[in-house]
C-alpha positions as CSV (number, residue, x, y, z in Angstrom):
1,X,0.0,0.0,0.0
2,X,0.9,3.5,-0.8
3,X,2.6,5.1,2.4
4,X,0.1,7.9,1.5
5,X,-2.6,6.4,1.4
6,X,-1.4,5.0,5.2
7,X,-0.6,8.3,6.2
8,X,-4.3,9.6,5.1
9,X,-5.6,6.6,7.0
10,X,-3.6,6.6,10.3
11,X,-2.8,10.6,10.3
12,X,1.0,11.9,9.7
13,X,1.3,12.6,13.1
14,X,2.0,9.0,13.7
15,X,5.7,9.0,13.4
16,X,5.5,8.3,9.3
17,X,6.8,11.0,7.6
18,X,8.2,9.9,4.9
19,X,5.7,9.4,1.8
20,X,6.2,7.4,-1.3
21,X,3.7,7.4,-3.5
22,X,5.1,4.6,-5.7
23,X,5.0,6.9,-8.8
24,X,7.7,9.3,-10.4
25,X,6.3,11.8,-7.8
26,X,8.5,10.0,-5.5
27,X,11.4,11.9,-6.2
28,X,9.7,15.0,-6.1
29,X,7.7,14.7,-2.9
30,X,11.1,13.8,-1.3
31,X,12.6,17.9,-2.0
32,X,10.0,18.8,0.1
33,X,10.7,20.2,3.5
34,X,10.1,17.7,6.1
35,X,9.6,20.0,9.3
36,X,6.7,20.2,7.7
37,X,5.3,17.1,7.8
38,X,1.7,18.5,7.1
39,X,2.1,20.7,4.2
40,X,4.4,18.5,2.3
41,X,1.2,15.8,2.6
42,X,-1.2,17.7,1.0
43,X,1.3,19.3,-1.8
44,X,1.9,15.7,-2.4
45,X,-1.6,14.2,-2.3
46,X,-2.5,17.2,-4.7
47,X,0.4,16.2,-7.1
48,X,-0.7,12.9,-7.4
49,X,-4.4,13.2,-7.9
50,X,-3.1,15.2,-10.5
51,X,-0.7,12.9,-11.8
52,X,-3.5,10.3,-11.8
53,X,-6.3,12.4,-13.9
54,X,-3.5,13.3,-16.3
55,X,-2.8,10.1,-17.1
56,X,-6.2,8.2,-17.1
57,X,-7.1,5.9,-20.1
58,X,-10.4,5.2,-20.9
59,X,-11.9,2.0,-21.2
60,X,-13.3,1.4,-24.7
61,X,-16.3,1.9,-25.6
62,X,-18.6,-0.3,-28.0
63,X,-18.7,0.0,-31.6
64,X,-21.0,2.5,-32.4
65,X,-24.7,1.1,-33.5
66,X,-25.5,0.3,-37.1
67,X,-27.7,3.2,-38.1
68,X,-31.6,2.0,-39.5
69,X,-32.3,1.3,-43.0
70,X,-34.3,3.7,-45.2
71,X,-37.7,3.6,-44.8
72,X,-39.8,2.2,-47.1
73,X,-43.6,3.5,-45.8
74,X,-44.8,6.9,-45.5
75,X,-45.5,8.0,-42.4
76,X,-49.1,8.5,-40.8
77,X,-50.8,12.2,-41.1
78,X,-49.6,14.8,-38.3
79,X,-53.2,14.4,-36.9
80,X,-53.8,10.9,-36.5
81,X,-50.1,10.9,-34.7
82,X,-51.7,13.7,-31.8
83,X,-54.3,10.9,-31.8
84,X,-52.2,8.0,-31.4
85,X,-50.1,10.1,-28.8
86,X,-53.4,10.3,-27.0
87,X,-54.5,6.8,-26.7
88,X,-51.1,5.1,-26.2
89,X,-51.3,7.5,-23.3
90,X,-54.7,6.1,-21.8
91,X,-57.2,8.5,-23.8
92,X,-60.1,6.8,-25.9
93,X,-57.5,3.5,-26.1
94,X,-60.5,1.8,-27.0
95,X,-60.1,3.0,-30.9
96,X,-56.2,2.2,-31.2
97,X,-56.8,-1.3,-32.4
98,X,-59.1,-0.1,-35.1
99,X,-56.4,3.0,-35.9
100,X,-53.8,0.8,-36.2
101,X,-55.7,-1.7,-38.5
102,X,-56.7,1.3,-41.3
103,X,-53.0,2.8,-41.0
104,X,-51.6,-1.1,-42.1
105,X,-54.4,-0.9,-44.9
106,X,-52.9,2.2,-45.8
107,X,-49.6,1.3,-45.7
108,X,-48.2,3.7,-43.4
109,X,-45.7,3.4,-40.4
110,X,-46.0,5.3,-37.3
111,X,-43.7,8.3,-36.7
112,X,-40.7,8.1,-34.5
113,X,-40.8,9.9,-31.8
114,X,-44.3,7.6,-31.2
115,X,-42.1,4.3,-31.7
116,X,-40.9,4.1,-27.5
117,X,-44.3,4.7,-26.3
118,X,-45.7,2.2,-28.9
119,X,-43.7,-0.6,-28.0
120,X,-43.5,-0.2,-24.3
121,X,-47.7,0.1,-25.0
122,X,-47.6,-3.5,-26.5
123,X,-45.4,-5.0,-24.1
124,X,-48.2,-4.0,-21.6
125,X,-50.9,-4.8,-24.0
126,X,-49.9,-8.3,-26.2
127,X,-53.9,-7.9,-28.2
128,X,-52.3,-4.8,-30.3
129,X,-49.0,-6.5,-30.9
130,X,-49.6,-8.3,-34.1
131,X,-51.3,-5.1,-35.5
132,X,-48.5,-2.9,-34.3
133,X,-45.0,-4.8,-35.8
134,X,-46.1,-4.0,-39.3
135,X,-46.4,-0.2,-38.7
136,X,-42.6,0.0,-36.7
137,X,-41.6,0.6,-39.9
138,X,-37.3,0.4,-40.5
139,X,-36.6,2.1,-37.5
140,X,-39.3,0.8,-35.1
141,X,-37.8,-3.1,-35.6
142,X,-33.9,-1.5,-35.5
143,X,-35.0,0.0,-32.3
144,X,-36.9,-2.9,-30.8
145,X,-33.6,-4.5,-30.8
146,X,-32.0,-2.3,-28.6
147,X,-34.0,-2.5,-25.6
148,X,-34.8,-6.5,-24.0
149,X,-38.1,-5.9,-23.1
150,X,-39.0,-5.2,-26.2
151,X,-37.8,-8.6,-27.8
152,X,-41.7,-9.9,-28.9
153,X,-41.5,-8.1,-31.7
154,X,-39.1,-10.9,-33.0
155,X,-41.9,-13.9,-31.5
156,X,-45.2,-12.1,-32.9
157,X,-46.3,-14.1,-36.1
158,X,-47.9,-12.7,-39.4
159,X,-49.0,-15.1,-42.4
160,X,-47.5,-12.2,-44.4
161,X,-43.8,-13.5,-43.2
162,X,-42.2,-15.4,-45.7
163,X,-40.7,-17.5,-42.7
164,X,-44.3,-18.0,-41.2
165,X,-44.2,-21.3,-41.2
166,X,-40.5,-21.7,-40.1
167,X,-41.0,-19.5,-37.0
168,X,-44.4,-20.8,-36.1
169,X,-43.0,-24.2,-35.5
170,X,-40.5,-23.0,-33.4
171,X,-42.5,-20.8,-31.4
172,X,-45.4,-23.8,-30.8
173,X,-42.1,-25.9,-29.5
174,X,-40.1,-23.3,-27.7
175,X,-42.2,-20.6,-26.8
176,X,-45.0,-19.4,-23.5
177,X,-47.8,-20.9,-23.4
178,X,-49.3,-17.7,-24.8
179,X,-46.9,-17.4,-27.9
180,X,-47.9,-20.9,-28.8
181,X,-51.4,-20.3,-28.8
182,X,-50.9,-17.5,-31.2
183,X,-49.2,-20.0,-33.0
184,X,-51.6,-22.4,-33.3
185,X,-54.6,-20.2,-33.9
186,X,-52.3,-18.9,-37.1
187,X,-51.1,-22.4,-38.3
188,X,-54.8,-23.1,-38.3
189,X,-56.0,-20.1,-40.5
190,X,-53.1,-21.2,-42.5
191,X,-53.2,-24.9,-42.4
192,X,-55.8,-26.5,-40.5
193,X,-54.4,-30.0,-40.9
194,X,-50.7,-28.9,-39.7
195,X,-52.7,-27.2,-36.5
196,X,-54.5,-30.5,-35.7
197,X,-51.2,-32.6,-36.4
198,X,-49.2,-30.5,-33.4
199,X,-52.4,-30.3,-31.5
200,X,-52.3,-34.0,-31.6
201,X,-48.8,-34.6,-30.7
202,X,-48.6,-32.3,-27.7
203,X,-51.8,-33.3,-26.2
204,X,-51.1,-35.7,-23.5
205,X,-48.2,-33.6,-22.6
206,X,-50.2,-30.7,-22.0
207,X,-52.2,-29.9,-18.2
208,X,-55.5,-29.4,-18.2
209,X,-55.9,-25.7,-18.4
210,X,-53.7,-25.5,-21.7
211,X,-55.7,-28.1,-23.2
212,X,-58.9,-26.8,-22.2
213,X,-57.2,-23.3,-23.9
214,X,-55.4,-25.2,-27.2
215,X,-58.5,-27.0,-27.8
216,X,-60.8,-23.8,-28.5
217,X,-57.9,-22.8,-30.8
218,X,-59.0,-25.4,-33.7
219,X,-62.0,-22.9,-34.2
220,X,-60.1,-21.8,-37.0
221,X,-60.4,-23.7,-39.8
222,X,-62.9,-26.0,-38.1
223,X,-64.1,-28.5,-40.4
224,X,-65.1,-32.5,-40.3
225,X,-61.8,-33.4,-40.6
226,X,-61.6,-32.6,-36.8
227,X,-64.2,-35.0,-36.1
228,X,-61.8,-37.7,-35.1
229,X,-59.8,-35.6,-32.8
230,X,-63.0,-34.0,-31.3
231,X,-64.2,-37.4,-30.4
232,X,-61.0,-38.7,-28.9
233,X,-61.4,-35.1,-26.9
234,X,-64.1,-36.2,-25.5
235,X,-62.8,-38.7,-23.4
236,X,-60.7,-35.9,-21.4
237,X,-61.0,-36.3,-17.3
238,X,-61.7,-32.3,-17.3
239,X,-64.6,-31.3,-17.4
240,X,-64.0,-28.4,-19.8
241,X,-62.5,-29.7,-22.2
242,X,-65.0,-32.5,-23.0
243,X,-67.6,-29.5,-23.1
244,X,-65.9,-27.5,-25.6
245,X,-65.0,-30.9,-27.3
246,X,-69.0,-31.6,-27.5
247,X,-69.5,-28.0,-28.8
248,X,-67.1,-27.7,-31.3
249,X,-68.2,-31.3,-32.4
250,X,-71.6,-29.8,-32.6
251,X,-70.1,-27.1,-35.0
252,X,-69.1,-29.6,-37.3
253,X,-71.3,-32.6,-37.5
254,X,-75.2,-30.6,-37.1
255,X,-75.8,-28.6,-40.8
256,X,-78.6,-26.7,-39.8
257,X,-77.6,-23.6,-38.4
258,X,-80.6,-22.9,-36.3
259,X,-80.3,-26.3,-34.9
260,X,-76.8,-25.6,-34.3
261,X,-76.6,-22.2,-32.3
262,X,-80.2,-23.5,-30.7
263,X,-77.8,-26.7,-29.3
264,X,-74.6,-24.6,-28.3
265,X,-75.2,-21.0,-27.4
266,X,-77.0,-21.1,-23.9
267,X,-74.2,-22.9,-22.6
268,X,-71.5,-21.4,-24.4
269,X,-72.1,-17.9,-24.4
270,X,-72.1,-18.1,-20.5
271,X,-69.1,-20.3,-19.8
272,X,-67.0,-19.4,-23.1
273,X,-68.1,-16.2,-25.0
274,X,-64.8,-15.4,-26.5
275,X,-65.0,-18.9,-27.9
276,X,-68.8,-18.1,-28.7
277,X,-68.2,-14.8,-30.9
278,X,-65.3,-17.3,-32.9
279,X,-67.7,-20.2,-34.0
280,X,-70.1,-16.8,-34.6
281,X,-68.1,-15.7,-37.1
282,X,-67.7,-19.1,-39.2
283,X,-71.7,-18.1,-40.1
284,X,-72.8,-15.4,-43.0
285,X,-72.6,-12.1,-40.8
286,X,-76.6,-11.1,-41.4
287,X,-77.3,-15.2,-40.2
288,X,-75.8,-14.9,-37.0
289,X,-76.9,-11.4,-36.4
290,X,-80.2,-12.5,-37.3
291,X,-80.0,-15.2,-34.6
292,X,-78.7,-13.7,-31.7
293,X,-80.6,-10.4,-32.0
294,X,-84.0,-12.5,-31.7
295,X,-83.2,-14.0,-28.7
296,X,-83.1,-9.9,-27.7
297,X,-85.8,-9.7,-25.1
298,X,-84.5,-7.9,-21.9
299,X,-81.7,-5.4,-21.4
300,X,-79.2,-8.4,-20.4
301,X,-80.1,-10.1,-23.8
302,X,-79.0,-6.9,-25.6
303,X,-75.9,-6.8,-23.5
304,X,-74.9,-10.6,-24.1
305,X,-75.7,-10.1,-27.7
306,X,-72.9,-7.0,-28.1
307,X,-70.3,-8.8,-26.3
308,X,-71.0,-12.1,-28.8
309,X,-71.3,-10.6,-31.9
310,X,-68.5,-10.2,-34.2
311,X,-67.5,-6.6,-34.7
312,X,-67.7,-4.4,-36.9
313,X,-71.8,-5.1,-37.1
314,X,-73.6,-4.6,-40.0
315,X,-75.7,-1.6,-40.3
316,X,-78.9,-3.4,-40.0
317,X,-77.4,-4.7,-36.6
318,X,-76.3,-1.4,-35.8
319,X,-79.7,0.1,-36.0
320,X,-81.2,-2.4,-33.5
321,X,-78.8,-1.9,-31.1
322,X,-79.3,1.8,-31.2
323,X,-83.1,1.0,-30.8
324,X,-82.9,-1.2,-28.3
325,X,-80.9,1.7,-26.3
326,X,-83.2,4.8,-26.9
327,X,-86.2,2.2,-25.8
328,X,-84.2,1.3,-23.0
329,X,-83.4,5.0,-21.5
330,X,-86.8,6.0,-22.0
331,X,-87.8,3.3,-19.6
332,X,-84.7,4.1,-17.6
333,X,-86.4,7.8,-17.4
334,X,-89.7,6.5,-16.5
335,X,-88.3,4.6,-13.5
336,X,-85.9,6.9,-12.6
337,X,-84.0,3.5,-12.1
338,X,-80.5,4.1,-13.8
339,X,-78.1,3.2,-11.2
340,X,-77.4,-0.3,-12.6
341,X,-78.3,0.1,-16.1
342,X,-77.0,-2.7,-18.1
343,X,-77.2,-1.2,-21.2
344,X,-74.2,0.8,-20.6
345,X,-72.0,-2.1,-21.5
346,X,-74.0,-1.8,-25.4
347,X,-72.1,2.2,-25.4
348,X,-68.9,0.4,-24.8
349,X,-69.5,-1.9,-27.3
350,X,-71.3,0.6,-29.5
351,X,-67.8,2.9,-29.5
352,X,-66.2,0.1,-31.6
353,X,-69.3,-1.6,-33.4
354,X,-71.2,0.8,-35.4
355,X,-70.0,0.5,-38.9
356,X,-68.8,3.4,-40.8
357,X,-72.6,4.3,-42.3
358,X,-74.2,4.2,-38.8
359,X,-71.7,6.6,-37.2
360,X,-73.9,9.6,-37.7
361,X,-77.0,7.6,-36.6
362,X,-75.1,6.8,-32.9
363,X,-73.8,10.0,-32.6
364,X,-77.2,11.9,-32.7
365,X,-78.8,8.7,-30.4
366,X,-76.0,9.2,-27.8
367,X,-76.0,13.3,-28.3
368,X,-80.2,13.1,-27.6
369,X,-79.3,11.3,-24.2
370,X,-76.7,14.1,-22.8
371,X,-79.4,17.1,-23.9
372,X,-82.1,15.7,-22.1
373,X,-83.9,18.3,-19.4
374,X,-85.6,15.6,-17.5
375,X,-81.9,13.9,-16.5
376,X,-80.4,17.1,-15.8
377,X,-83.1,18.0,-13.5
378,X,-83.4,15.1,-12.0
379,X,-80.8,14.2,-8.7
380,X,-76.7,14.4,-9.3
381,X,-76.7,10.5,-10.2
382,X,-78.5,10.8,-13.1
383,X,-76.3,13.9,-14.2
384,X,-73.2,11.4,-13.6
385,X,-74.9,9.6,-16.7
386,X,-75.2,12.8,-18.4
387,X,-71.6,13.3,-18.6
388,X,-71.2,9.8,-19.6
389,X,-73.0,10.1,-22.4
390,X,-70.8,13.1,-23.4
391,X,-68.0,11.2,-23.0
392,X,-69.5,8.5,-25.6
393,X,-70.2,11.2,-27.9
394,X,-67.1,12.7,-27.8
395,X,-65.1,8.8,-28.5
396,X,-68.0,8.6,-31.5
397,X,-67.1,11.9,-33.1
398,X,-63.9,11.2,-32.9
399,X,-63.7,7.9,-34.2
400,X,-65.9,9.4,-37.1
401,X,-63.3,11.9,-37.5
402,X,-60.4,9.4,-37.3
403,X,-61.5,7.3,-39.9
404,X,-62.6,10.2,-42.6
405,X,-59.1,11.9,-42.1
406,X,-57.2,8.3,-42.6
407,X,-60.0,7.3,-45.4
C-alpha cells in the first residue's frame, strides 16, 4: 500500500513522515521540507491526484450502432399521430386497435418519436402486438432491438412472413404458453391439418388448463376433418374440455344452423363467450346477427348479444342496437331507475361496433341522451350519466373523425 494512502488513514502525526507514492512523484515529494510534515502531505496528495487524472485511459467503448435502413412506408398524417399520442397515453385506447388496422391498410408506419411509447404500449398490452409490428416501420424493428423488453416483436407471427411457417414451428415448440397459442390459432387459418397434427402430438403432454385453452384454438379452420380428434377429446378427465370438445363437435357434425346455435349457445355464451363470438363468425354475418338479436328480449339479452357478436356489425345490426338503447333510456327515465343500467356495457361496445354508415345515426342517439332536461333535472346520479353520455359522444365523433381523415 501506498505510504500515502497510510498516512491519510492513520494521520502523519503517527511518526511516518516519509511518503512514497510509488510513482515518479516519489522523487519530487522527497525535495519537500520535512519540518513540515503537514504541508508537504497535502502538496503531495494534490500532485498525485493530478498525476492520476492526467494520465487516465479510458476504457473502450462499444462499436457504435448500425444506423436504421431507409424507410420504405410513408408516415401516418400529423393528426392521427396527436391521436395515437393520446390513446397510447390512456385516452379513448379503446379506438387504437381499429387506428392501427386502417393505418396497415394504408400502408403507413408510425412516426418516430411515437415508436418508444408504442412498444413499451404493446409490451403491456400483447392484443395490439400483431397489429402494431407492421407499422414499426425500419426504424421501429432497429429500435426494438435495442432494448430487451421489447424482444416480442421478434416472437409475434404474421402469415404475411415469408418465414411463417418456419417460425411458427419454433414458437409452438419453444415458446409461453401464450406465444404458442398464437401459433396455433395462425397455423390453423393457414393450415388446418398442420394445426391438428401438433395439437395431436402435444396433447397428453399438455395440463388441463392449456388443453382446455389449445383445444378452442382449432376454431379456426374448423371443419369434419376434426371429427376424429374432437371425439377422442371427449374422453378428457376435465370437465372443460369434454364440453368445448362436445361444442365444437356440434359445430361440425349438425348442418342446420338454427339447430346448431339452438344446441350450443346457452351454454357457451355463459361459460366461453370469447369462444362463442369465434364459431359466430364461421356463419354469414346477417345469419348470426339475425339469430342472436332475436333472442333480444331484456336489457341483459342486448348486453350478451354486443359482447358475442362479431364486430364491426352490419348496419342493419347497428340500427337495433341503437333502438334497443333509446327504448331502453326512456324506460330508464320512467323509473328513474338508472343506477345499474345494463345497457351501458351496449355504449362500450357501441364505440367500436357501429359501422362506418351508422356513425352519424349513434352520434345523434348518444348526443339526444346528454341534452335531455328531464336527466339534468333530475338528482346528481342521473347527471353522472349525463356526462357519460358526453364522453361516448365525444369517443363517436372522434372515431368518425379518425377514420374520414385516414380514409
Amino acid at each position: 500500500m501506498d505510504t500515502i494512502v497510510v498516512a491519510a488513514i492513520v494521520g502523519t502525526g503517527q511518526g511516518n513522515t516519509q511518503v512514497i507514492t510509488e510513482t515518479p512523484l516519489g522523487s519530487l515529494a522527497a525535495q519537500l521540507p520535512q519540518e513540515d510534515v503537514e504541508r508537504s502531505f497535502l502538496l503531495t496528495a494534490g500532485a498525485l491526484a493530478t498525476y492520476w487524472r492526467a494520465g487516465y485511459v479510458p476504457e473502450k467503448g462499444p462499436a457504435a450502432l448500425q444506423p436504421a435502413a431507409s424507410e420504405q412506408l410513408p408516415v401516418c398524417p400529423a393528426q392521427i399521430e396527436r391521436y395515437l399520442h393520446g390513446f397510447l397515453h390512456g385516452t379513448h385506447s379503446q379506438l387504437l386497435p381499429e387506428v392501427l388496422t386502417l393505418l396497415r391498410k394504408r400502408g403507413m408506419r408510425l412516426p418516430y418519436k411515437l415508436l418508444p411509447d408504442a412498444l413499451e404500449y404493446a409490451t403491456r398490452h400483447q392484443s395490439v402486438r400483431s397489429s402494431l409490428i407492421p407499422l414499426l416501420g425500419v426504424r421501429g424493428r432497429w429500435l426494438s432491438e435495442l432494448n430487451p423488453a421489447w424482444s416480442w416483436t421478434t416472437q409475434v407471427l404474421s402469415i404475411d412472413q415469408e418465414t411463417f411457417r418456419e417460425q411458427a414451428e419454433t414458437i409452438w415448440q419453444e415458446g409461453q404458453r401464450k406465444q404458442r397459442l398464437e401459433a396455433l390459432e395462425l397455423m390453423r387459418s393457414v393450415d388446418a391439418a398442420k394445426g391438428r397434427e401438433w395439437l395431436q402430438e402435444a396433447w397428453r403432454k399438455e395440463n388441463a388448463n392449456t388443453r382446455e385453452e389449445f383445444l378452442q384454438a382449432l376454431t379456426a379452420g374448423l371443419s369434419i376433418e376434426d371429427q376424429a380428434f374432437l371425439e377422442t377429446a371427449l374422453q378428457d378427465r376435465r370437465a372443460g374440455v369434454k364440453e368445448i370438445a362436445s361444442i365444437l363437435l356440434a359445430s361440425v357434425t349438425i348442418t342446420n344452423v338454427e339447430e346448431w346455435l339452438a344446441h350450443i349457445m346457452p351454454r357457451t355464451a355463459n361459460n366461453w363467450p370469447d369462444l362463442m363470438t369465434k364459431l359466430l363468425l364461421r356463419l354469414p354475418q346477417r345469419d348470426a346477427e339475425r339469430y342472436v338479436l332475436a333472442q333480444c328480449q331484456e336489457s341483459e339479452d342486448w348486453v350478451r348479444a354486443a359482447k358475442l357478436l362479431p364486430q364491426p356489425w352490419s348496419e342493419e345490426c347497428a340500427r337495433a342496437f341503437l333502438l334497443a338503447l333509446q327504448q331502453a333510456s326512456e324506460q330508464a327515465l320512467k323509473t328513474s331507475n338508472w343506477y345499474y343500467w345494463p345497457l351501458l356495457a351496449v355504449l362500450d361496445a357501441l364505440i367500436t361496433g357501429v359501422p362506418v354508415a351508422e356513425l352519424e345515426h349513434a352520434w345523434q342517439v348518444v348526443q339526444q341522451l346528454t341534452e335531455r332536461d328531464d336527466i339534468s333535472k333530475e338528482s346528481s346520479s342521473l347527471r353522472q350519466w349525463q356526462e357519460k353520455f358526453n364522453s361516448y359522444v365525444e369517443i363517436l365523433r372522434l372515431r368518425k373523425q379518425i377514420i374520414e381523415e385516414i380514409g
